[in-house]
BAMI-59116 format. One record per atom (N, C-alpha, C, CB): residue in one letter; x, y, z. Coordinates in steps of 0.2 Angstrom, whole numbers, plus 5000, padded with zeros to 4 digits. Glycine has a CB too. Layout:
BEGIN
aXYZ;...
***
This chain:
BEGIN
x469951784984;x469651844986;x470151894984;x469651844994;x469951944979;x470152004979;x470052074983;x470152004975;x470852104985;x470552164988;x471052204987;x470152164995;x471352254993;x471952314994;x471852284999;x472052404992;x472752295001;x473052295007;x473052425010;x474052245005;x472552435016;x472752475019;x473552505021;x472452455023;x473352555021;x474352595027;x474352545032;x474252705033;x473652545034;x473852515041;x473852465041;x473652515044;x474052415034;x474252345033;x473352285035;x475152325041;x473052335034;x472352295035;x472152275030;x471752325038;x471652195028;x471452195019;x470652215022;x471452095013;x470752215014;x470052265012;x469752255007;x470152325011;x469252175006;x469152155000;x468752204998;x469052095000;x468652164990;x467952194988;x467852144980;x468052294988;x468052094982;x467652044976;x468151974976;x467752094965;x467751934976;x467851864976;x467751814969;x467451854981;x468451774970;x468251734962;x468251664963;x468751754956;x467851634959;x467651544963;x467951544956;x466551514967;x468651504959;x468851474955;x469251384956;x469251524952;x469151334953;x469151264955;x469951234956;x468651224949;x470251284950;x471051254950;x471451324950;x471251204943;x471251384953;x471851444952;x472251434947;x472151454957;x471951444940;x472551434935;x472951514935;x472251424926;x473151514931;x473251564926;x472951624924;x473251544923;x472551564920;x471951594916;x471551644920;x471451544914;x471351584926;x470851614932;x471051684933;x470951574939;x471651694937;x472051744939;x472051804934;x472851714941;x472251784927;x472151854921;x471351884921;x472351834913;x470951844920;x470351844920;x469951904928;x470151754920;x470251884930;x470051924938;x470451984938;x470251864947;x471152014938;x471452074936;x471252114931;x471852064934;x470852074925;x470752094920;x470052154921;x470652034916;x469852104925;x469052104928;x469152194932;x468852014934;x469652184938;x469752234944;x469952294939;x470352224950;x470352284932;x470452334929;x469952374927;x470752334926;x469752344920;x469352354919;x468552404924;x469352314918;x468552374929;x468152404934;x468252474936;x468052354939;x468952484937;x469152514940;x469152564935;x469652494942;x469252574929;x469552624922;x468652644922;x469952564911;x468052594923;x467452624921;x467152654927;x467052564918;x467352624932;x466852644939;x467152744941;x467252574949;x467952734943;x468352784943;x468652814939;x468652774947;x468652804932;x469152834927;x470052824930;x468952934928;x469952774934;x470752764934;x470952714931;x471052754940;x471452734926;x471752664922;x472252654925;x471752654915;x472452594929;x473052594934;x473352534930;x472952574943;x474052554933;x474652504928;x475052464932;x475152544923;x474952484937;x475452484945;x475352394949;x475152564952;x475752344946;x475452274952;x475952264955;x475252204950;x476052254963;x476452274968;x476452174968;x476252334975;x477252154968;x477152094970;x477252104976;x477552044968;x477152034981;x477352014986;x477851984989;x477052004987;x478352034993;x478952014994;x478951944999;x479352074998;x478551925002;x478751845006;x478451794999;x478151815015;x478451814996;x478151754991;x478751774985;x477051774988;x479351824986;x479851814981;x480251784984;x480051864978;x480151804993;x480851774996;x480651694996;x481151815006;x479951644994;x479851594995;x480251544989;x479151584996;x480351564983;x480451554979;x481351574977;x480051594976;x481551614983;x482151614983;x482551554987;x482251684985;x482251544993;x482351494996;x482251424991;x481951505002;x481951414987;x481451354983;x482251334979;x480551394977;x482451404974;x482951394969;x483651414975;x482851454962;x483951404978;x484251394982;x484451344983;x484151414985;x484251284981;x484251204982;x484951184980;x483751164978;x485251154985;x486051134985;x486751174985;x486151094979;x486351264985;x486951284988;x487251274995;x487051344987;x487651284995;x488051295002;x487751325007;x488651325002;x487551305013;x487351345017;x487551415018;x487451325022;x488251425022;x488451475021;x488251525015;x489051465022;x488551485010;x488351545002;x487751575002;x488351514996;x487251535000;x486451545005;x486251575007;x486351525008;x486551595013;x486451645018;x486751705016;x486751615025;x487451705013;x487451805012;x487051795004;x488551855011;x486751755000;x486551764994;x485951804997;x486551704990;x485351774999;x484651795004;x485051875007;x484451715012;x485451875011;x485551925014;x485751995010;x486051915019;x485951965006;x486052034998;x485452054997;x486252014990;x484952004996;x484352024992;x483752034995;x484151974987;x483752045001;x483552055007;x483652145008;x483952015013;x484552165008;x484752225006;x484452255000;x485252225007;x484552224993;x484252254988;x483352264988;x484552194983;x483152234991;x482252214993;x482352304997;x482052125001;x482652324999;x482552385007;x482852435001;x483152375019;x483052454994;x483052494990;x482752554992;x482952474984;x482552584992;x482052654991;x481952704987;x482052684996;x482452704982;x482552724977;x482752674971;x482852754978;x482152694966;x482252654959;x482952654956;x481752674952;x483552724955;x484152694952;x484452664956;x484652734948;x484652654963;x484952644972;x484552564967;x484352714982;x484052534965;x484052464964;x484352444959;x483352434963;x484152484952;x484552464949;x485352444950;x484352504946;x485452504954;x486352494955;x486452424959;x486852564962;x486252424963;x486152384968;x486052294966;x485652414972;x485852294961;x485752214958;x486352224954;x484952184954;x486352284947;x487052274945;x487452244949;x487452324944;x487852274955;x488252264959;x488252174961;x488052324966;x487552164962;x487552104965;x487752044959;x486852104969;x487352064955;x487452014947;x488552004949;x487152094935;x488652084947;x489352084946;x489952024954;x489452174946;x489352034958;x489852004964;x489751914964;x489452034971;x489051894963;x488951814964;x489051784955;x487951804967;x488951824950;x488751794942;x489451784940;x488351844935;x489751714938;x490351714935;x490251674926;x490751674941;x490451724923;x490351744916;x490751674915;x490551824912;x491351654917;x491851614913;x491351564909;x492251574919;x491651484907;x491251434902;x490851394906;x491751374899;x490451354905;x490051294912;x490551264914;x489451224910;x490951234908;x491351184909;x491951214913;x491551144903;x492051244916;x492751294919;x492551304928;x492751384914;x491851304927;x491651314933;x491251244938;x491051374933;x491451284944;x491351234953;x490551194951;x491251304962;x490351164954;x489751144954;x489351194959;x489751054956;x489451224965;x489051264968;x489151324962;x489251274975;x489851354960;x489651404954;x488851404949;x490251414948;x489151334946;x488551334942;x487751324945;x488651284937;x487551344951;x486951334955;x487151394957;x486751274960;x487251434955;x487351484958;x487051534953;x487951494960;x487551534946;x487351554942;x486751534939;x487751544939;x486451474938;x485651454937;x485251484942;x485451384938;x485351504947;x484951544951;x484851614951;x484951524956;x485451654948;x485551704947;x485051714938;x486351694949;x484951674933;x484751674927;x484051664930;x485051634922;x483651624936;x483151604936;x482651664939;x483351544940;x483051704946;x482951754949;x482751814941;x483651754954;x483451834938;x483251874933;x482551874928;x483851864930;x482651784927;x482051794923;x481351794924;x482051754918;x481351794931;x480851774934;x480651844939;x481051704939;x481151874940;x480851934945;x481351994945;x480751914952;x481652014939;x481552074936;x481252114928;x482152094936;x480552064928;x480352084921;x479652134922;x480152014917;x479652154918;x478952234917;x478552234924;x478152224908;x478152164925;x477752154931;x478052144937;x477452094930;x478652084936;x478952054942;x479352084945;x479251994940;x479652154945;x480052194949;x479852224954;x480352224946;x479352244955;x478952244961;x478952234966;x478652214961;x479752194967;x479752184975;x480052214980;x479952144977;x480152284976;x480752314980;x480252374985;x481452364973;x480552394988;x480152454993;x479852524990;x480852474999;x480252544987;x480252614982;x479652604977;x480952604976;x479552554975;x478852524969;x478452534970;x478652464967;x478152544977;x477552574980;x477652584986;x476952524979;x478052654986;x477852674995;x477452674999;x477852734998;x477452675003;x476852695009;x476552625007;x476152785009;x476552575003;x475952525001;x476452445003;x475652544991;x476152405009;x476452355015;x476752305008;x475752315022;x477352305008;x477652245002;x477552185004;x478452245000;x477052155007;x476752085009;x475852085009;x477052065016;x475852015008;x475052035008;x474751985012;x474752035002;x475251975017;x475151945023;x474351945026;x475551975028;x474152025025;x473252025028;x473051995024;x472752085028;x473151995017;x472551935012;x472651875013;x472551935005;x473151825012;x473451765015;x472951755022;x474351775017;x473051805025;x472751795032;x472251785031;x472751835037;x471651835030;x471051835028;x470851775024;x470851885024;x471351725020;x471151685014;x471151615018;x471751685006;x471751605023;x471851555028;x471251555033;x472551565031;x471051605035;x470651595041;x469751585036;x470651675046;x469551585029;x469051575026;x469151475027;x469151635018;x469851465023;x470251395021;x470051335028;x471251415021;x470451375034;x470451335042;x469951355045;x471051345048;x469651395046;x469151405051;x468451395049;x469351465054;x468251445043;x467751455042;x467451355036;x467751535038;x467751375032;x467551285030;x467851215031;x467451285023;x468651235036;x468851175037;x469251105031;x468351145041;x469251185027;x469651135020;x469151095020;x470551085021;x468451095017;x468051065015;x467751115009;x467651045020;x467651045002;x467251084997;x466351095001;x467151024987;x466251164998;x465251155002;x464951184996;x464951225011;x464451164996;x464151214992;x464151284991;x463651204992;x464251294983;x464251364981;x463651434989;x463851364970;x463251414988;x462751474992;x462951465000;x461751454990;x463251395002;x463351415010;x464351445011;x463251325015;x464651435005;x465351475005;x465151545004;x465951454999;x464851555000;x464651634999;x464451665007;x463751644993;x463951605009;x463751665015;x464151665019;x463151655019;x464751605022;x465051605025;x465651685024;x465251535024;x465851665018;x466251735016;x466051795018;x466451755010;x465451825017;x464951865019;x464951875025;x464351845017;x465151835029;x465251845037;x465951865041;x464951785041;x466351825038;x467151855038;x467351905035;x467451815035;x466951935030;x467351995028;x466852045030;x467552005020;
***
């Protein structure tokens, strides 16, 4: 299901895509699709994709594997702070700072075994979620516009458990089902 999340954190679909294995593909194909619609319906050609901040902090937790508790904990608690930015250079500085505090440049071979999980997560994080698309997560990137998409998830979970019981049904009774949920 595609849609916008509301101010008031409500979704709001308005097109749905039946896809068997959520590739990739699928996913460009459907953006592709909203843009496009969008540039021909409204003359807007929007450039703007807002990730979703529990789905970066999932992935932060994910590559976090085998550090140290403690460490762990103020690592997340930085990027948590860096996440509440509200100004684009205020982020920029702000991950400098952070790069400069956790990244140790020295050799591999010179460094701790948590350093070097530290430092892979630190390169993983970079190349994963500060590029053209993936930086997104910060607060400043889209004011006023809820950095989770908790209402869609929701809406997608309650289609998932409730409405077809994580059962495949045929195409025409999921249509109508959805049709009644949204």
């Amino acid at each position: 299901m595609v849609g916008t999340t509301d101010k008031s954190k409500s979704f709001v679909p308005f097109g749905l895509l039946l896809s068997k294995h959520e590739t990739h593909e699928d996913f460009s194909f459907l953006f592709k699709a909203v843009k496009d619609l969008s540039k021909e319906i409204y003359n807007c050609d929007f450039n703007k994709r807002v990730v979703c901040w529990s789905h970066v902090e999932r992935h932060i937790k994910d590559n976090l594997k085998g550090v140290q508790k403690d460490t762990k904990q103020r690592i997340k608690n930085d990027l948590v702070a860096i996440q509440c930015s509200t100004i684009h250079e205020h982020f920029e500085t702000v991950w400098k700072l952070f790069s400069d505090k956790w990244f140790d440049p020295s050799p591999k071979e010179s460094l701790s075994h948590q350093q070097l999980l530290i430092n892979e997560f630190l390169n993983y994080f970079s190349d994963n979620w500060l590029g053209q698309y993936t930086c997104s997560w910060y607060e400043e990137y889209a004011r006023g516009i809820p950095s989770t998409d908790n209402a869609l998830e929701s809406t997608n979970n309650v289609i998932k458990e409730e409405a077809t019981q994580r059962e495949l049904l045929p195409i025409n009774e999921f249509l109508r089902i959805c049709g009644k949920i949204t």
